[in-house]
C-alpha positions as a Markdown table, in Angstrom:
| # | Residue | x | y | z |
|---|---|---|---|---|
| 1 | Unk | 104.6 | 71.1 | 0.6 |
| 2 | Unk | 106.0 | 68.6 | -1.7 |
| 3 | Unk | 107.8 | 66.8 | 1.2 |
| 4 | Unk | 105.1 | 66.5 | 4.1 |
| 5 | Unk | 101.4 | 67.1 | 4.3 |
| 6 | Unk | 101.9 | 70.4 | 5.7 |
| 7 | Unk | 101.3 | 73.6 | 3.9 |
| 8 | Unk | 103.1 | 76.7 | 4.2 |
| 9 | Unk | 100.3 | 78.9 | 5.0 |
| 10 | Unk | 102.7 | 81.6 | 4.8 |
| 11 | Unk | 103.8 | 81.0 | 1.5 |
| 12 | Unk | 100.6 | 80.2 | 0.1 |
| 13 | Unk | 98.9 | 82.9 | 2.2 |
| 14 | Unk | 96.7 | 84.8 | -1.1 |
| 15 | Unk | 96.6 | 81.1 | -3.2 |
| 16 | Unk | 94.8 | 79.4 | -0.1 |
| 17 | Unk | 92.4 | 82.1 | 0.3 |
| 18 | Unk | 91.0 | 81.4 | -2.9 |
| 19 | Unk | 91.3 | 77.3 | -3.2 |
| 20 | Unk | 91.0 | 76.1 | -0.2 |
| 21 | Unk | 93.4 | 74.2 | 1.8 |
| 22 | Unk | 91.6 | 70.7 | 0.3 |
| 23 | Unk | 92.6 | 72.2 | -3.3 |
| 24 | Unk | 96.2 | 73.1 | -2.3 |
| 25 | Unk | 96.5 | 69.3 | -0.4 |
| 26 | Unk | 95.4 | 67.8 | -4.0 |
| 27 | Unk | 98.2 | 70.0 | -5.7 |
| 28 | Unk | 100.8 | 68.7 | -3.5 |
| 29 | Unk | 100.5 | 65.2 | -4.7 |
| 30 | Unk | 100.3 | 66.7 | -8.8 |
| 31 | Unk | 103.2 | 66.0 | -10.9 |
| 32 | Unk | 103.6 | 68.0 | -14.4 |
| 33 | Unk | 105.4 | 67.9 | -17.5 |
| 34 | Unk | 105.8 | 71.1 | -19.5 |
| 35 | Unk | 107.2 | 70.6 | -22.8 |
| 36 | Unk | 109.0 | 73.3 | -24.7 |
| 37 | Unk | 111.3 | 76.2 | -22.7 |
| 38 | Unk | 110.8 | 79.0 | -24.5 |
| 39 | Unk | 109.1 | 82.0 | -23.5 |
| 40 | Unk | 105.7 | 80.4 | -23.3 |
| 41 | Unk | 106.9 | 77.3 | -21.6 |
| 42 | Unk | 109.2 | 79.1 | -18.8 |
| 43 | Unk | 106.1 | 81.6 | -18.4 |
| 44 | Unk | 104.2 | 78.3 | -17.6 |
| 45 | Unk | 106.5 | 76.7 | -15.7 |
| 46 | Unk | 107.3 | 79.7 | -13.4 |
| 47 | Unk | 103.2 | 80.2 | -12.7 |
| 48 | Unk | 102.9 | 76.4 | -11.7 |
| 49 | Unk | 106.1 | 76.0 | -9.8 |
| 50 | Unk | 104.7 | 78.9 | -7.8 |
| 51 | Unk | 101.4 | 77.5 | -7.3 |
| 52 | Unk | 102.2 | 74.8 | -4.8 |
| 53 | Unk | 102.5 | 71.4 | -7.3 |
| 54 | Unk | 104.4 | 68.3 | -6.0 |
| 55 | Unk | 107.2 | 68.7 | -9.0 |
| 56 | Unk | 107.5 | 70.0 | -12.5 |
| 57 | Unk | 109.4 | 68.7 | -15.3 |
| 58 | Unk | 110.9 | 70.8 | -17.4 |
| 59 | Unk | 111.3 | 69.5 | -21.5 |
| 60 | Unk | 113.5 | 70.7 | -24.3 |
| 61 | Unk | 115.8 | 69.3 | -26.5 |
| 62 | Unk | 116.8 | 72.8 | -28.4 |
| 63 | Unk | 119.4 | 75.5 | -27.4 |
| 64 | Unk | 118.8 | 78.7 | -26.5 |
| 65 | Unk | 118.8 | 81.2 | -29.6 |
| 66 | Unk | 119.1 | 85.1 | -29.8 |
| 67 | Unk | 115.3 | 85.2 | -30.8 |
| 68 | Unk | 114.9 | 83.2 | -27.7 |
| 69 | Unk | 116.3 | 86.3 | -25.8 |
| 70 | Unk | 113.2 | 88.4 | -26.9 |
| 71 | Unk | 111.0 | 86.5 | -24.3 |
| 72 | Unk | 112.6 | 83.5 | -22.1 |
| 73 | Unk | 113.0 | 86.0 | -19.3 |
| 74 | Unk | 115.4 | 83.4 | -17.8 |
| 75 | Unk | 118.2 | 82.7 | -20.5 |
| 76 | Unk | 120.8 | 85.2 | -21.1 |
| 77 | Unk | 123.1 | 85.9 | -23.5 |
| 78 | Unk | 125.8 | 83.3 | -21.5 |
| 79 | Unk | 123.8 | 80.6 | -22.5 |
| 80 | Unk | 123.5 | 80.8 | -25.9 |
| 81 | Unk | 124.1 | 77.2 | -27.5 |
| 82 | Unk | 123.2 | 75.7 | -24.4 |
| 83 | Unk | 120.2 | 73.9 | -23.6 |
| 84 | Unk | 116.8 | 75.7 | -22.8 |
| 85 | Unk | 115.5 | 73.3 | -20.5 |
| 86 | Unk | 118.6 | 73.2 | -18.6 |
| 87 | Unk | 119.9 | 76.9 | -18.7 |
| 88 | Unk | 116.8 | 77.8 | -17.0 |
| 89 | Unk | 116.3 | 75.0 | -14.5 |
| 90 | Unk | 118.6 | 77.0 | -11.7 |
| 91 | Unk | 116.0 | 79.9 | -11.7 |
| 92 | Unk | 113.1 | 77.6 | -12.1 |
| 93 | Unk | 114.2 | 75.9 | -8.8 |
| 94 | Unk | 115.2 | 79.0 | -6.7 |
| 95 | Unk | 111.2 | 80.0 | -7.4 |
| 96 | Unk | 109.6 | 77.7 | -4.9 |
| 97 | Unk | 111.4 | 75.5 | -2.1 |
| 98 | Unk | 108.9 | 73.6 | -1.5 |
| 99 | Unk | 108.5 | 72.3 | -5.4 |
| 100 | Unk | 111.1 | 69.6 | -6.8 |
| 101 | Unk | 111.9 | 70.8 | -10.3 |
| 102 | Unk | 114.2 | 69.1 | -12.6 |
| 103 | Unk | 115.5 | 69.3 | -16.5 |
| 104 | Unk | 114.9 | 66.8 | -19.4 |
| 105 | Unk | 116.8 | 67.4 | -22.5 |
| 106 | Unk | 115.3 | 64.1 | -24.3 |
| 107 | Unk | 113.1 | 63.6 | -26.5 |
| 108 | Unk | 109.1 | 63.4 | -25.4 |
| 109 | Unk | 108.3 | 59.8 | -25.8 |
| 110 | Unk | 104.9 | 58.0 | -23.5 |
| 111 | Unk | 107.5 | 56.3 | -21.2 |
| 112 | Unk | 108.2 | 59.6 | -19.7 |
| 113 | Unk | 104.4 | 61.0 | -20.3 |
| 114 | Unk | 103.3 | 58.3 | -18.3 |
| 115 | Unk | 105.0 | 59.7 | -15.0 |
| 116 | Unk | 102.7 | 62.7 | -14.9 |
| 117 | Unk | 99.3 | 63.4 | -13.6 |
| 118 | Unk | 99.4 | 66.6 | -16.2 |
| 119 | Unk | 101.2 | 67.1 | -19.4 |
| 120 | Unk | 101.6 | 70.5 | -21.2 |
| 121 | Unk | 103.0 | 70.7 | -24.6 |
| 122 | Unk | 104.2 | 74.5 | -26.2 |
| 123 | Unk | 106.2 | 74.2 | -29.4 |
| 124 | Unk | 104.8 | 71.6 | -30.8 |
| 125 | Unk | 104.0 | 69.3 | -34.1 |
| 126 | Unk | 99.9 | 69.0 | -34.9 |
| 127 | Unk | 101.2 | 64.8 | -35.1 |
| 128 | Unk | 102.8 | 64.9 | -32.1 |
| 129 | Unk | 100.1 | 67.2 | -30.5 |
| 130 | Unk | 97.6 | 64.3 | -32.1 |
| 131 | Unk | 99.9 | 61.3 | -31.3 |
| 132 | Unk | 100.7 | 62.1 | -27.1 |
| 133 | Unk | 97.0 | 63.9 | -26.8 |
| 134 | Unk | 95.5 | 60.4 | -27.7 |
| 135 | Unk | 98.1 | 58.8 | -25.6 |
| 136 | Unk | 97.3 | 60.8 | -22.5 |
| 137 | Unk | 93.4 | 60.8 | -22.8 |
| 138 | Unk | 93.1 | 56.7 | -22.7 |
| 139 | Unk | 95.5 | 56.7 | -19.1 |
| 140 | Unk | 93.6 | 59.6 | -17.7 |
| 141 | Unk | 96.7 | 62.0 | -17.6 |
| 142 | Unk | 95.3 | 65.9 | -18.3 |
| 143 | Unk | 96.8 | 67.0 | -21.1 |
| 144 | Unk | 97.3 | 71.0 | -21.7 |
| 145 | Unk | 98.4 | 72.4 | -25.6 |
| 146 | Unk | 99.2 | 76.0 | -25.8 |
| 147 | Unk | 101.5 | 77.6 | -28.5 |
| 148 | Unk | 101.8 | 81.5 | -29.8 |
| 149 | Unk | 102.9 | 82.5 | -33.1 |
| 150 | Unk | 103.6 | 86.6 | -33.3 |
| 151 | Unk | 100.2 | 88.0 | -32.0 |
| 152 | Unk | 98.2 | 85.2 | -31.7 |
| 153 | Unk | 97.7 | 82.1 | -29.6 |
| 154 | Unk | 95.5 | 79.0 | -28.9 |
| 155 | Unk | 94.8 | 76.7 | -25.8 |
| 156 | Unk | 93.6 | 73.0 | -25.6 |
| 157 | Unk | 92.4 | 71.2 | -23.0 |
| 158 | Unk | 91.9 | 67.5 | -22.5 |
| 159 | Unk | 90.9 | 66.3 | -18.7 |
| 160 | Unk | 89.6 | 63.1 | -20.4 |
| 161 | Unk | 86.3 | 61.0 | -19.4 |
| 162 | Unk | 84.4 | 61.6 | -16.3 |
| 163 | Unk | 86.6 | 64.4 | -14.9 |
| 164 | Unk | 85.2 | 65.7 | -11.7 |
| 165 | Unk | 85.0 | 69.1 | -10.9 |
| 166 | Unk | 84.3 | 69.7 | -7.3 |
| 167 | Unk | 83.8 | 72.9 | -7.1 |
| 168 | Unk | 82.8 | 74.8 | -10.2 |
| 169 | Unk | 83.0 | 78.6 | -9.2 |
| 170 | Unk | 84.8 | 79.1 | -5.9 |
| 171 | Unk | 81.9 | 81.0 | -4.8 |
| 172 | Unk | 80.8 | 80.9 | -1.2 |
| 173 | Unk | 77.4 | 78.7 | -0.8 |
| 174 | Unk | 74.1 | 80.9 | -0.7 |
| 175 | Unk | 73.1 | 81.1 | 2.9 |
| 176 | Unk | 69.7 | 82.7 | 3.5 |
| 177 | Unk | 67.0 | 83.4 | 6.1 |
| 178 | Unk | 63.7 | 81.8 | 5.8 |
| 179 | Unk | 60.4 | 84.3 | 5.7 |
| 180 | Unk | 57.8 | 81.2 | 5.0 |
| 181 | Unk | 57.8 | 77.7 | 4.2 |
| 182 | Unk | 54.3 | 76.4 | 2.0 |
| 183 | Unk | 52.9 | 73.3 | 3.1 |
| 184 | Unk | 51.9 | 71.6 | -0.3 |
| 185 | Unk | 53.5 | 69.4 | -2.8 |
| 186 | Unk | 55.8 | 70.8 | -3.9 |
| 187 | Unk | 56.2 | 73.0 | -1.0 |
| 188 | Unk | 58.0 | 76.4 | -1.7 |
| 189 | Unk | 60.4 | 78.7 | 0.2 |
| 190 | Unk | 60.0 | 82.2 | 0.0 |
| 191 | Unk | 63.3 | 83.7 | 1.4 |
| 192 | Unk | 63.0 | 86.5 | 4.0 |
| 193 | Unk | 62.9 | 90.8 | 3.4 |
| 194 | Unk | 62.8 | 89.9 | -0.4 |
| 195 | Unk | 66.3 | 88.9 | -0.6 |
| 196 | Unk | 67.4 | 87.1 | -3.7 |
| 197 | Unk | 68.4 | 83.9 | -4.1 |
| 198 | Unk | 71.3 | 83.2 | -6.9 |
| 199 | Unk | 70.1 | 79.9 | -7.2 |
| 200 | Unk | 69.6 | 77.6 | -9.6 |
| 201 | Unk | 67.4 | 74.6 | -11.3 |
| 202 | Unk | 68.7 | 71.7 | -9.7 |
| 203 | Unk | 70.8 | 73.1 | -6.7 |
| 204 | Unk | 70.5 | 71.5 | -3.7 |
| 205 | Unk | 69.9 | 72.4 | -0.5 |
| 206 | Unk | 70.0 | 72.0 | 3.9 |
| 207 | Unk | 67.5 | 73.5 | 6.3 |
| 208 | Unk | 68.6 | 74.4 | 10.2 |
| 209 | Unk | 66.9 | 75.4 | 12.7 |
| 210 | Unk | 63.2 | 75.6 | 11.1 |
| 211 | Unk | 60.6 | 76.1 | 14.0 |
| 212 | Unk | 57.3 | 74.2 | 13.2 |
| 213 | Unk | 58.8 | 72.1 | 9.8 |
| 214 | Unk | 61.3 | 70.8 | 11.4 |
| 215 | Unk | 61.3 | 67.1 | 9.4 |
| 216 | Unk | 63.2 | 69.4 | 7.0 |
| 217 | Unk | 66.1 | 69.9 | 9.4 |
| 218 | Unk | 66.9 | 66.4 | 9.5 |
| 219 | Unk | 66.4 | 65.6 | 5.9 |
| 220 | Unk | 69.4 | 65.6 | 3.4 |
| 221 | Unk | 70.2 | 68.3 | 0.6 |
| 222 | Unk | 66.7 | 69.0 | -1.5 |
| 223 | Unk | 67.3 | 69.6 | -4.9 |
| 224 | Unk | 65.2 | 72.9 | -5.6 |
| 225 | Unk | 63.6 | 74.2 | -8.6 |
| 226 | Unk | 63.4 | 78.1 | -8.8 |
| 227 | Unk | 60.3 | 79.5 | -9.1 |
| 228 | Unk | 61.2 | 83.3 | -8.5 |
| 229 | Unk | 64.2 | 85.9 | -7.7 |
| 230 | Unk | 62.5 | 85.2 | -3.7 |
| 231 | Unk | 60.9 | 81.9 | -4.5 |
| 232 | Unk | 62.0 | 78.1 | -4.9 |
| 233 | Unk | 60.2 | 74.6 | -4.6 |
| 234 | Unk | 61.7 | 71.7 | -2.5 |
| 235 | Unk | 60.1 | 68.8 | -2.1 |
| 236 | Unk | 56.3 | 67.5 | -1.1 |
| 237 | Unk | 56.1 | 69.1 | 2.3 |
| 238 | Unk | 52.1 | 68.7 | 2.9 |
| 239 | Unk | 52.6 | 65.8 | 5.6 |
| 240 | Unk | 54.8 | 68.0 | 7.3 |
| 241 | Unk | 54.0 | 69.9 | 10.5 |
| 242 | Unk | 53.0 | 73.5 | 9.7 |
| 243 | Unk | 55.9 | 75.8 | 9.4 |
| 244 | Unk | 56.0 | 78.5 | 12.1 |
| 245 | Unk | 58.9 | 80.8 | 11.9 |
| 246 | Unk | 62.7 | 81.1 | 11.5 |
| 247 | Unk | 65.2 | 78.9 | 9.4 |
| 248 | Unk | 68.2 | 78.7 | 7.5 |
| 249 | Unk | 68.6 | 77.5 | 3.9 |
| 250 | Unk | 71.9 | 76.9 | 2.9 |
| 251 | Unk | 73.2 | 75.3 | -0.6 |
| 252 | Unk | 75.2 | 72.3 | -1.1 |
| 253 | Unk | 77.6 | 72.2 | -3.9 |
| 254 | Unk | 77.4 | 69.5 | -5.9 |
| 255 | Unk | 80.6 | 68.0 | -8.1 |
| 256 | Unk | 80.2 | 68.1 | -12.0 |
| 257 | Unk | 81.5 | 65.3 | -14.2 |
| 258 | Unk | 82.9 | 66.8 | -17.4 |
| 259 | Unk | 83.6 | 64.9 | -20.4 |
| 260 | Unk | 86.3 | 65.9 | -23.2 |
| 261 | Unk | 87.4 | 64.7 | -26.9 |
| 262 | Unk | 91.0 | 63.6 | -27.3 |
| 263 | Unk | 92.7 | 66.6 | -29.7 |
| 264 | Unk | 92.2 | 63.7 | -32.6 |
| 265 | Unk | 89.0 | 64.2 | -32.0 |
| 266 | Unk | 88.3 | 67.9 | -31.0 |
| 267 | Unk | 90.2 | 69.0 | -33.9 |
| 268 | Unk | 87.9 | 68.6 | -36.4 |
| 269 | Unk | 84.5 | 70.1 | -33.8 |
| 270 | Unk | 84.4 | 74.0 | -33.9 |
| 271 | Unk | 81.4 | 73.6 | -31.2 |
| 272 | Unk | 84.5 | 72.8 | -29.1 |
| 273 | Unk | 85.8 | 77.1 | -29.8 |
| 274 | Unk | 85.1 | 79.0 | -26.7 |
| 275 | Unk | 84.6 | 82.8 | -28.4 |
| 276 | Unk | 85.6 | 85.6 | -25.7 |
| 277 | Unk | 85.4 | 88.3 | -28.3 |
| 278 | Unk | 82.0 | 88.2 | -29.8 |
| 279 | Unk | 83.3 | 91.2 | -32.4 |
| 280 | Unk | 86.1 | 88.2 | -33.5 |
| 281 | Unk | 83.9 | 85.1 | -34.4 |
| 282 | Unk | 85.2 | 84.7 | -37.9 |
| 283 | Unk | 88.1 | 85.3 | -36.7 |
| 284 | Unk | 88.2 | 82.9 | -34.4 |
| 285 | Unk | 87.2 | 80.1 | -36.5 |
| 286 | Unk | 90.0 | 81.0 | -38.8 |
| 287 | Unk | 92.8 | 81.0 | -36.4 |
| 288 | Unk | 91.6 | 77.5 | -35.3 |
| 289 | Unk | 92.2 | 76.4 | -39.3 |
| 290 | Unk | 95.2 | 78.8 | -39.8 |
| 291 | Unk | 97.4 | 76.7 | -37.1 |
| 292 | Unk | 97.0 | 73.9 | -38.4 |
| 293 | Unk | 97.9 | 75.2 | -41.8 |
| 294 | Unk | 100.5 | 76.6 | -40.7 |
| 295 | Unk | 101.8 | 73.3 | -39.3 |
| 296 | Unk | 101.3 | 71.7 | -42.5 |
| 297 | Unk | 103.4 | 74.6 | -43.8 |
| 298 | Unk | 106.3 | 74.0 | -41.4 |
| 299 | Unk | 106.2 | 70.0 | -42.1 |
| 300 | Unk | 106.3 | 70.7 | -46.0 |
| 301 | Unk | 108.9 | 73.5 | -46.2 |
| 302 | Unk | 110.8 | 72.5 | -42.3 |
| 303 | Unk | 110.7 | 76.2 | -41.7 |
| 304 | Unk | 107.8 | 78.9 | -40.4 |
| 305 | Unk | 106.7 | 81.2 | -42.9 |
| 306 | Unk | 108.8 | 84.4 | -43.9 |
| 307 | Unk | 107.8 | 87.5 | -42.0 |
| 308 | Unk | 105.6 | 89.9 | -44.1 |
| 309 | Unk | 106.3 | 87.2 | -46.8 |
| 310 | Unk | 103.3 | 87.6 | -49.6 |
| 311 | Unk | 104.1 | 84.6 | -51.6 |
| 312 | Unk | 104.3 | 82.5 | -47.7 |
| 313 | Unk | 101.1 | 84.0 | -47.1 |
| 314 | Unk | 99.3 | 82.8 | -50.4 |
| 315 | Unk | 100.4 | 79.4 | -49.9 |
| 316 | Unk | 98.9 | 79.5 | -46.1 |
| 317 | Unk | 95.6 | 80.7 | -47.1 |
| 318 | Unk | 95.4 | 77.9 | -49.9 |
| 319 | Unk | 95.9 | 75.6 | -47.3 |
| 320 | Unk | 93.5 | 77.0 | -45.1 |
| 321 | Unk | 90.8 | 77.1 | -48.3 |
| 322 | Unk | 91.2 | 73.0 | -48.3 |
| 323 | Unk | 91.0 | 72.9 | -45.0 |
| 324 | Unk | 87.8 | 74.9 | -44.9 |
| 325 | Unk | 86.4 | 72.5 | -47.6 |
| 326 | Unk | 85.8 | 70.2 | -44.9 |
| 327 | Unk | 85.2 | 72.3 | -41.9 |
| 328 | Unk | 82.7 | 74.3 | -43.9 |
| 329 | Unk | 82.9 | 78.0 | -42.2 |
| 330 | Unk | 80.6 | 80.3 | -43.8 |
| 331 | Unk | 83.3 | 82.8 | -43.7 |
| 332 | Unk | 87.2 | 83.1 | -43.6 |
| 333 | Unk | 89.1 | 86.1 | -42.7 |
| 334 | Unk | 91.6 | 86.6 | -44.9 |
| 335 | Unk | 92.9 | 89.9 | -43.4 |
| 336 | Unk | 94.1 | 88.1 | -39.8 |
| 337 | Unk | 95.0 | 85.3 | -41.6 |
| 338 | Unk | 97.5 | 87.0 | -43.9 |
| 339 | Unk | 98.5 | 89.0 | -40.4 |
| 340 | Unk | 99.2 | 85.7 | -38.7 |
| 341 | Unk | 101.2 | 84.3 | -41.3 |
| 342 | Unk | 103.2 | 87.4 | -41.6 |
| 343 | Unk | 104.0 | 87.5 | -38.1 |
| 344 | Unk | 104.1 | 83.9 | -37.2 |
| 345 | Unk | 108.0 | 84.1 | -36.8 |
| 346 | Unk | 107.4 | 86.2 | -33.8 |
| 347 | Unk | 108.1 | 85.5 | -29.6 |
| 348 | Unk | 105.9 | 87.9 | -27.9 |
| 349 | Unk | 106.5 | 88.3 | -23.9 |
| 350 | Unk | 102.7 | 89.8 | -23.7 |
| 351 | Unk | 101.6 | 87.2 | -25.5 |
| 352 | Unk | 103.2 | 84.7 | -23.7 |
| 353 | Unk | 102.7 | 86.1 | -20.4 |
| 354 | Unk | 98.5 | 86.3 | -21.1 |
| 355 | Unk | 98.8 | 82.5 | -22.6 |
| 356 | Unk | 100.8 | 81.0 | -19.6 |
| 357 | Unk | 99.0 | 82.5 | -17.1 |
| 358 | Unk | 95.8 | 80.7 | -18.7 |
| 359 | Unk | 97.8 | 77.7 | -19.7 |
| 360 | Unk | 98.9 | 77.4 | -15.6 |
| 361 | Unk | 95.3 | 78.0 | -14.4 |
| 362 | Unk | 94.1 | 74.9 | -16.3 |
| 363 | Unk | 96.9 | 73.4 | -15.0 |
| 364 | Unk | 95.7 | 74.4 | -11.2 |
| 365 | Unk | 92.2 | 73.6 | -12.1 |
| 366 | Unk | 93.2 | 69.6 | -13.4 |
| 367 | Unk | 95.2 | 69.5 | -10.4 |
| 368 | Unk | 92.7 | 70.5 | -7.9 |
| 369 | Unk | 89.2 | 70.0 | -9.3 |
| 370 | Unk | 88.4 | 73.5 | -8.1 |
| 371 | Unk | 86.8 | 75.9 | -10.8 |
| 372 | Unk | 85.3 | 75.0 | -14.5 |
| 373 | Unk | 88.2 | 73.7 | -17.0 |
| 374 | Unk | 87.9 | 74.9 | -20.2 |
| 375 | Unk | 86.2 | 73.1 | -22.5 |
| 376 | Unk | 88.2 | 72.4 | -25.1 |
| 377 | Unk | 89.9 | 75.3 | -27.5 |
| 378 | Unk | 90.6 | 79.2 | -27.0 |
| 379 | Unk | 92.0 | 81.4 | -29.9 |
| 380 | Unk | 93.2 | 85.1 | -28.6 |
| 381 | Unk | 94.6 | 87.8 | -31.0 |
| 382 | Unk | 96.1 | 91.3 | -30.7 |
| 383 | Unk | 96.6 | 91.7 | -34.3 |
| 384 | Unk | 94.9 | 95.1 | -33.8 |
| 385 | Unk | 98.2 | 96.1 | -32.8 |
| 386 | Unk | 99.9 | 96.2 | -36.3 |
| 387 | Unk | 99.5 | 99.6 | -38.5 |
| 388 | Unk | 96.7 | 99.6 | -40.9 |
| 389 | Unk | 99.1 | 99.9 | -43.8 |
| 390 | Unk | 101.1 | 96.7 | -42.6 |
| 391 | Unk | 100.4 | 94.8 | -45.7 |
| 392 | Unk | 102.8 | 97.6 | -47.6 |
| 393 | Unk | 106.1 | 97.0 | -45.7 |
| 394 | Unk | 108.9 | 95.9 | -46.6 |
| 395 | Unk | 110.2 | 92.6 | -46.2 |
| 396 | Unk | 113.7 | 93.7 | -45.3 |
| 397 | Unk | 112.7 | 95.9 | -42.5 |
| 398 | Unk | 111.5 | 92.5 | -40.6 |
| 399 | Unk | 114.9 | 90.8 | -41.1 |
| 400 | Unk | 116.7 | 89.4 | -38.0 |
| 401 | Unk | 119.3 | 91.7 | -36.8 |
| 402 | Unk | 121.3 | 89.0 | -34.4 |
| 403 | Unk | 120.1 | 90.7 | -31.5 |
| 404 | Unk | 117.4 | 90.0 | -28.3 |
| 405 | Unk | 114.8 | 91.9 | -30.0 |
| 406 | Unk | 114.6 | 89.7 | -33.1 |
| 407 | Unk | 111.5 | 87.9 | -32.1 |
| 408 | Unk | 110.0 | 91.2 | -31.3 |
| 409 | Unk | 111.8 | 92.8 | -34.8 |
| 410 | Unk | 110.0 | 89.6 | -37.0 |
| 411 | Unk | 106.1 | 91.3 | -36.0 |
| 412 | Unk | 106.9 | 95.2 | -35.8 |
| 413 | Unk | 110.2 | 96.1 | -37.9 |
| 414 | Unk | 113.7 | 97.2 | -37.5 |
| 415 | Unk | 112.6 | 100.7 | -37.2 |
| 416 | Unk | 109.9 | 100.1 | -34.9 |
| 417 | Unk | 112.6 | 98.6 | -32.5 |
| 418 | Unk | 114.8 | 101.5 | -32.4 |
| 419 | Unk | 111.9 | 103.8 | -31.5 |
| 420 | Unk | 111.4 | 101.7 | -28.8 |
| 421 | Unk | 115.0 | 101.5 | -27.8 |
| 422 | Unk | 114.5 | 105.4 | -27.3 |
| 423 | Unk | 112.0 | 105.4 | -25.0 |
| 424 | Unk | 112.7 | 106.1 | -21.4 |
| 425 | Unk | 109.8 | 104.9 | -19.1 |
| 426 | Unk | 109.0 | 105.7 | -15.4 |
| 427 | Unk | 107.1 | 103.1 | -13.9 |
């Protein structure tokens, strides 16, 4: 699809059923950055590249490292020392033919941002994050932060000013039968054997093939306002004929124009936190502080806080108590935040997987205009999976062992890892 204008409907048999083939024509023209090839970044980069996208560019200026191993399903022991970016780039490519994917082992600079129609960082600085996010937002270019640290992870999204949405749901548009038609001002519909609408204040709709009214099946869409589950009001119908039978109402979708805050911006509005675990509000709110402590952490010491390090974790949560002294949350939670600085070393292939499937679906959704973006910040954690006792481990067990599993080792201990390495699954 990158090359012509036509689309393998073969390929893209299951995608097109669900974005149309006016979506999938506005991904083919999309070109994307995604910065940072490690396991969250290749877990993004393989979900785009599948999804239809003119090209993706891959960014990383690293090499691959053992911890790298625990989650960057496409490296392998062979290319240790070598380039991320690159070392995966041959099974980036053999993903999609009809995507052009290519490798850049520079450094990110608005020269090469300024190619793309969508930018993605993973892996990155809060200044950078700060510095490219304000960069994007005044040339229009969508612009995508995701990062996980051990069990935990946020996502940002930035589509700029006046971003159309064309569709907002996917949904199908309500089609229903007509039982009677008021003639009054307004005049109301009353939708035949009691069936329910699903509309809404403001939707608008067409008439066809209304016997008696008929100046309403030449009319544009009528914006409606619902009066009942059966019921709506359309516009003053009392100088039309007098309705007699039959009809179709059918709804129009209508684009919605979103606006959204650069990161500079956002960072500092927690009305800007989309909760999706109303049981995890404070936590929530903390994660959204405890990242960017934690990258004030790794600009002050250059390194991410020891795993199950006590002393690491006091210095986070002092951070996070400044921070808080101009956010102002009622409430911190200290218990997730001493979790997530514990584990914060730690390259999780669930987590990545859940994060870069959401990551690539606003990616989809800038492309395309199909389906609400998200608007503009999404915390997620499955700290619920350490043991209750965690806080009484040792240190040493947590130690890197020079193997694949150390990213997996950092969060859940040596000995956790060799139970593991004893199971034998069927699935």
């Amino acid at each position: 699809m990158a090359r012509t204008n036509e689309i393998d409907e073969g390929f893209y048999s299951r995608q097109l059923y669900v974005l149309g083939h006016e979506a999938m024509h506005r991904m083919g023209k999309a070109e994307v950055l995604i910065a940072g090839m490690k396991g969250l970044g290749v877990e993004i980069a393989k979900n785009v590249i599948l999804s239809g996208v003119k090209s993706v560019t891959v960014q990383d200026e690293g090499q691959a490292e053992w911890s790298d191993l625990s989650s960057q399903f496409f490296l392998k022991e062979a290319d240790l020392g070598q380039n991320r970016a690159t070392g995966s780039l041959p099974q980036l490519s053999a993903l999609n033919p009809h995507v052009l994917v290519s490798a850049h082992t520079g450094p990110l600079n608005e020269d090469l941002l300024q190619k793309y129609q969508v930018v993605v960082l993973t892996d990155s600085s809060l200044d950078d994050q700060k510095r490219f996010g304000d960069f994007c937002h005044t040339r229009g270019i969508k612009f995508i932060v995701t990062d996980t640290k051990g069990l935990c992870g946020q996502l940002f999204c930035d589509f700029g000013e006046g971003f159309e949405v064309l569709d907002q749901d996917g949904e199908m548009p309500a089609s229903l039968m007509i039982d009677r038609i008021t003639k009054d001002n307004p005049g109301v519909v009353i939708c035949a054997d009691d069936q329910k609408h699903g509309l809404f204040d403001g939707s608008k709709v067409i008439f066809f093939e209304v016997q008696g009214m008929t100046e309403l099946n030449s009319i544009g869409p009528v914006e409606i306002k619902v009066c009942g589950q059966h019921s709506f009001s359309i516009c003053d119908t009392s100088s039309f004929s007098e309705y007699e039978r039959g009809g179709v109402v059918t709804e129009v979708k209508q684009p919605l124009v979103l606006n959204f805050k650069p990161l500079s911006e956002a960072v500092n509005d927690h009305q800007l936190l989309i909760m999706n675990d109303y049981g995890k509000i404070a936590r929530h709110n903390t994660l959204h502080l405890a990242f960017q402590a934690l990258h004030g952490f790794v600009k002050k010491e250059q390194r991410l806080p020891q795993s199950w390090s006590q002393s690491d974790a006091d210095l986070l949560l002092n951070m996070v108590k400044k921070l808080n002294l101009v956010a102002k949350l009622e409430e911190v939670d200290e218990a997730a935040l001493r979790s997530f600085c514990f584990t914060a070393r730690g390259d999780l292939a669930p987590m990545n997987a859940f994060f870069g499937g959401l990551a690539a679906q606003e990616v989809i959704k800038a492309c395309s205009g199909k389906f609400t973006p998200l608007q503009q910040w999404l915390y997620f954690d499955a700290l619920e999976c350490l043991p209750e006792d965690g806080g009484c481990l040792k240190e040493s067990l947590f130690s890197p062992k020079g193997t694949r599993y150390d990213a997996q080792i950092v969060v859940f201990g040596s000995e956790f890892q060799q139970k593991l390495l004893r199971q034998k699954y069927f699935l």
